[in-house]
N, C-alpha and C positions, 0 to 999 in steps of 0.2 A: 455509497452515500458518503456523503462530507459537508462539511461547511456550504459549501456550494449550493446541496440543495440535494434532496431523497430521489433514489434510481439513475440508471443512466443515462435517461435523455436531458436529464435537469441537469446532471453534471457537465453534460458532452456539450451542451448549447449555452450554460455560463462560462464556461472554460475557453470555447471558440470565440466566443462575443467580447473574450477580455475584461469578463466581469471576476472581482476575488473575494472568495471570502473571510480575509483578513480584517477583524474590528477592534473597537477599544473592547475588552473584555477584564470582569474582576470576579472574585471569588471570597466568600459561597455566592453559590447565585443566586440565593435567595439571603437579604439581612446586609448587614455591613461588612462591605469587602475589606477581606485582608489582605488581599495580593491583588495586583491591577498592573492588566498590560495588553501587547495583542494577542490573540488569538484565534482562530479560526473555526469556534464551536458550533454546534448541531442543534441548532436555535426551535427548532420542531421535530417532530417526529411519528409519522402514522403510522400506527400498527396495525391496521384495521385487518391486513394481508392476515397477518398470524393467525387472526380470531378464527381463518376457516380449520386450521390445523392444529390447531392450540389452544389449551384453556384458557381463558382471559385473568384467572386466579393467577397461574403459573405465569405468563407472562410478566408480569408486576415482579414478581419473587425472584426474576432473574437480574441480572449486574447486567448494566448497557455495554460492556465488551460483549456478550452473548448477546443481547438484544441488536444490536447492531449486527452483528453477524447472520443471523434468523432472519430479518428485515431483508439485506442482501441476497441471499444466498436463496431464500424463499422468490424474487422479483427473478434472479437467473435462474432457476430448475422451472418455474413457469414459461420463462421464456424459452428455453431450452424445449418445450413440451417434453420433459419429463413428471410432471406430477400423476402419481398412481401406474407407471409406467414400470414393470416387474423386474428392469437390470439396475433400479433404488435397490430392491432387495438383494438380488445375487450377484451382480457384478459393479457396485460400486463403492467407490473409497470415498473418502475425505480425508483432505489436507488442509489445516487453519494456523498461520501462522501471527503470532500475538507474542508483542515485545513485554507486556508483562503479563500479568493479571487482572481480577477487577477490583480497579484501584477504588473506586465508590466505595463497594462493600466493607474494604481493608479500613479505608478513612471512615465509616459511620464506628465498626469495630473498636478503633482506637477512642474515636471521641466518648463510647459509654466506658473503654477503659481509665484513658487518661483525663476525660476532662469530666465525667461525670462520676467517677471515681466505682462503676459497678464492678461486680469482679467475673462476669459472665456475658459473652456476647451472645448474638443468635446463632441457634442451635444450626442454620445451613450456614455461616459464615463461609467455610470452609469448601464445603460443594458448588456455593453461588459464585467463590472469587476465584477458584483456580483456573490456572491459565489453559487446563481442559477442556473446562465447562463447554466453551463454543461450538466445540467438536462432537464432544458426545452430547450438548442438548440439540445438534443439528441431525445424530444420527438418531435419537429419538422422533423426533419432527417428521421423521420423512421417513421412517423404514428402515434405516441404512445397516445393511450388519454385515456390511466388510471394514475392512481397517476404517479406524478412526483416529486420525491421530496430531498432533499438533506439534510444530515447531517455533521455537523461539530463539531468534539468532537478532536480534535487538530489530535494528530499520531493517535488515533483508529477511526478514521473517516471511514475507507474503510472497516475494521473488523466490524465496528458498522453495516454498510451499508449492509455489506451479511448478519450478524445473523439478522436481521429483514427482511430480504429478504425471508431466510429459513420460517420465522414464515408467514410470509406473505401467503406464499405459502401453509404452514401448514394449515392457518386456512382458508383457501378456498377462500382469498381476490385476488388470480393471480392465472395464469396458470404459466406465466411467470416471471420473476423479472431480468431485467439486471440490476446488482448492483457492484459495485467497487468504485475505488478512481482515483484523479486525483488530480497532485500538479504541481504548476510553480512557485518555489519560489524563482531561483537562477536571482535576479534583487537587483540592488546597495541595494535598500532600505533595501529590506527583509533580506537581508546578512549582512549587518550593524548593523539591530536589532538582528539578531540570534549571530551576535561578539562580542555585545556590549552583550549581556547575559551571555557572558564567557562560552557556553554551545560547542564551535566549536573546533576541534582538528585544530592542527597545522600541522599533517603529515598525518594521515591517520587516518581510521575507525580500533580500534584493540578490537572486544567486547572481553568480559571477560579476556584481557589481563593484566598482568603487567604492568605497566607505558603507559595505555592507559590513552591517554589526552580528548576524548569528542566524536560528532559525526559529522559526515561531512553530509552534504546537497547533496542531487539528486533530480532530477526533473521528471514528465512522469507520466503514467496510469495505469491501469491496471483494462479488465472490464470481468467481469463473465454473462454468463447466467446461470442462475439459473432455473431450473421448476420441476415439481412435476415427479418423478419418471414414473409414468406410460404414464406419457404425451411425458417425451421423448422418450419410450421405443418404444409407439405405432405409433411413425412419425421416429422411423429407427436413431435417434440423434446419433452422436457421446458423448461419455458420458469418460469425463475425469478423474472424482470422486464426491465423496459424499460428501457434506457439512450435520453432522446429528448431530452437538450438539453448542451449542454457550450457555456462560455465560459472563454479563456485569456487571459490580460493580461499584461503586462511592467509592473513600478513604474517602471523607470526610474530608481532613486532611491539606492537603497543595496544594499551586497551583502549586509549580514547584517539591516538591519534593513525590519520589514514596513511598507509607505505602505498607508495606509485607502483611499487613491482609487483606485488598483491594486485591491486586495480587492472594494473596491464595485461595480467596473466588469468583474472577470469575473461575478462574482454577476449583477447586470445580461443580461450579455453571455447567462450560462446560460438563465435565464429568455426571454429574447427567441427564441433557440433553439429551446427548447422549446414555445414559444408559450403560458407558462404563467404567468398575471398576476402581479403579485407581493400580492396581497391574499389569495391561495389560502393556507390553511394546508397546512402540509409539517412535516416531520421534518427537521432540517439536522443530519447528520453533519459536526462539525465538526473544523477541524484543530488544534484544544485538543491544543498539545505541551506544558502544564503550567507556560511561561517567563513571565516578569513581564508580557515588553513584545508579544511577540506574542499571548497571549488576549487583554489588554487592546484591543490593534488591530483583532482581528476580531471581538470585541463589539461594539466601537463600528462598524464596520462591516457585521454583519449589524442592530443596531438602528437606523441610518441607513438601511441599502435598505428595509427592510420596516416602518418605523413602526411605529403603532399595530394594525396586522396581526399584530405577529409575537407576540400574548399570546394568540393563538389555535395556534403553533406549538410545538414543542417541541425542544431542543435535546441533543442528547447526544455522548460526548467517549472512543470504544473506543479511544483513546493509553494510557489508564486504568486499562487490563485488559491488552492487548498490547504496549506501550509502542512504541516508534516504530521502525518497518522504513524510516524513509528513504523510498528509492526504491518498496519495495513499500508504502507504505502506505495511499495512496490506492486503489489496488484493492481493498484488503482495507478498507478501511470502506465502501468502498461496497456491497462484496460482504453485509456483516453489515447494513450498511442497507436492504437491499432484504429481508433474511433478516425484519428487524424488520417493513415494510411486509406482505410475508407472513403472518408471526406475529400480526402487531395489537400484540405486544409492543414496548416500549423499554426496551434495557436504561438499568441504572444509573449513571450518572460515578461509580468508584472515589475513596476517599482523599480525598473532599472535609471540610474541616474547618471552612467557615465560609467567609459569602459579600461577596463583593469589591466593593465600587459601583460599580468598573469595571468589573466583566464582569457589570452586570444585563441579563440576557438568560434567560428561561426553558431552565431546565437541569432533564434528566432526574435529578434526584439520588436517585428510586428508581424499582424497576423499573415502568411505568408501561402500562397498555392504551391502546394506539392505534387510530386509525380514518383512517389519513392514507391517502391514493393517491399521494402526490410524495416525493419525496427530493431536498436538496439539499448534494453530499456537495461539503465545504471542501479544499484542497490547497494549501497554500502555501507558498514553498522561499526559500533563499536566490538571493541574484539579484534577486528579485523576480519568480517567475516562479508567475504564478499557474494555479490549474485549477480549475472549477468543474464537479460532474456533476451532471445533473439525469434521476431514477429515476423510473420506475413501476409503481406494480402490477400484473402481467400481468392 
């Protein structure tokens, strides 16, 4: 789920159609705003799903980073036909990766501290916000009592979360792994600090454009099941695509800003993985956040791995459309990339106004017929911590 609109087929058919959900947005969202700009927020939201599994008391009491994740993750273990299905209990993990916490919860916390001056918050402050919660209120939900665990590695949190999901399953530690991301960052606070970083556009998400100014903020989930090939083959699964190579790098270099040789070397790393040449044409879902200095970097670094090969691939940039979930957002491109391989379709890169000589790399800039079999979906965070996933078409 995202701006776009709850589940996958509402995502996958705004996102193809070149509809964004990038708007004028201000905060709080109830009362007179203090901060106003775009954003790409989660304008509704059904829970109705949960009420079969969940108290409806308990649902309320949770922080929308959980809630969003639950929401997701509950629409793929149905689809999946996993619900009440006994390898929840014994042979399944979860992986949830989430760039922070819940910022909601954190923000009401402060405002009875500092602006109401109480000297006590609520007593779950602390259980509702952490950056666990998603994880272990998902393995409550559903059964789950193998690993539960979460990562946070800033934007490649959700990327991180599937390639370890894939290994996971590789080396005989799951049957299962439901793994993704989930982000709720669009609260006064969090917006504030991402403003006050100068890192936020003023109009719109425009990756690899000309006189694009930064990245816009979205909120939402996005969750995968994951299992070993012959496990889903032999219980009848619907099987959407392949996840069969993942590489992760550290720059080593800077906190905020991205290194090309870091970028080149998970790119690399994926492909070796995968055992999938790098002359093969693909589809690179890319992690075009719309900012000066990092499209420019992962240009030049997707045109550095793949040479004179990559005028046979195609590139596209759904930051564009959904604008950036942080932590969830690498599951959710990767999810709409595999949707694309499917499809034969690529959507469109939104809000482009003219092209940069920096970032020449073939960009989807309308919507386009494919015939790719790979995917290679971009993640890269501050830190320097990179993710690369590499897709298939079932």
């Amino acid at each position: 789920m995202s701006g776009l609109g709850q589940g996958l087929a509402a995502n996958w058919s705004r996102t193809i159609e070149g509809h964004g959900a990038i708007t004028a947005f201000a905060l709080p969202r109830d009362g007179e705003p203090r901060l106003s700009g775009p954003a790409a927020p989660i304008r509704e939201l059904d829970q109705s799903g949960l009420a079969v599994h969940f108290d409806r008391r308990a649902v309320g009491q949770i922080d929308p980073l959980t809630r969003f994740a639950l929401v997701a993750a509950t629409e793929a273990i149905e689809d999946a036909g996993l619900i009440g299905d006994p390898v929840l209990n014994r042979r399944t993990a979860i992986l949830i990766g989430c760039g922070s916490g819940g910022n909601e919860t954190f923000d009401g916390a402060y405002r009875r501290l500092y602006e109401r001056g109480q000297t006590k918050v609520h007593p779950q402050t602390i259980p509702t916000a952490m950056i666990s919660a998603p994880a272990s209120q998902l393995a409550m939900l559903f059964g789950i009592h193998g690993p539960a665990l979460t990562i946070a590695s800033a934007c490649a949190s959700s990327a991180h979360a599937l390639g370890e999901a894939m290994h996971m399953i590789r080396a005989g530690r799951a049957d299962v792994v439901i793994a993704g991301g989930t982000e709720a960052c669009l609260t006064l606070g969090s917006w504030v600090a991402w403003s006050s970083l100068g890192a936020l556009a003023t109009d719109t998400c425009r990756p690899f454009s000309i006189d694009r100014q930064g990245m816009v903020l979205g909120e939402g989930a996005a969750i995968l099941v994951l299992e070993a090939w012959d496990h889903a083959v032999a219980r009848g699964a619907t099987i959407h695509g392949e996840l069969i190579g993942y590489g992760a790098t550290s720059d080593a270099a800077h906190i905020t800003m991205p290194d090309q040789t870091g970028i080149e070397a998970a790119i690399r790393a994926a492909h070796a993985d995968a055992g999938l040449p790098l002359d093969v044409p693909v589809l690179i879902s890319s992690h075009g956040t719309g900012t000066r200095l990092n499209d420019a970097t992962e240009a030049a670094a997707i045109r550095a791995v793949y040479g004179d090969a990559l005028s046979e691939s195609l590139v596209i940039a759904t930051k564009s459309a959904h604008g950036h979930l942080i932590g969830g957002s690498g599951a959710l491109e990767f999810l709409l990339g595999l949707k694309a391989l499917q499809a034969g379709r690529a959507p469109a890169i939104l809000n482009h106004v003219g092209d940069d000589p920096a970032c020449d790399i073939p960009l989807a800039l309308a919507r386009s017929d494919i015939a790719y079999d790979h995917l290679v979906s971009n993640s890269f965070a501050f830190g320097g911590l990179n993710a690369v996933l590499i897709g298939r078409r079932a």
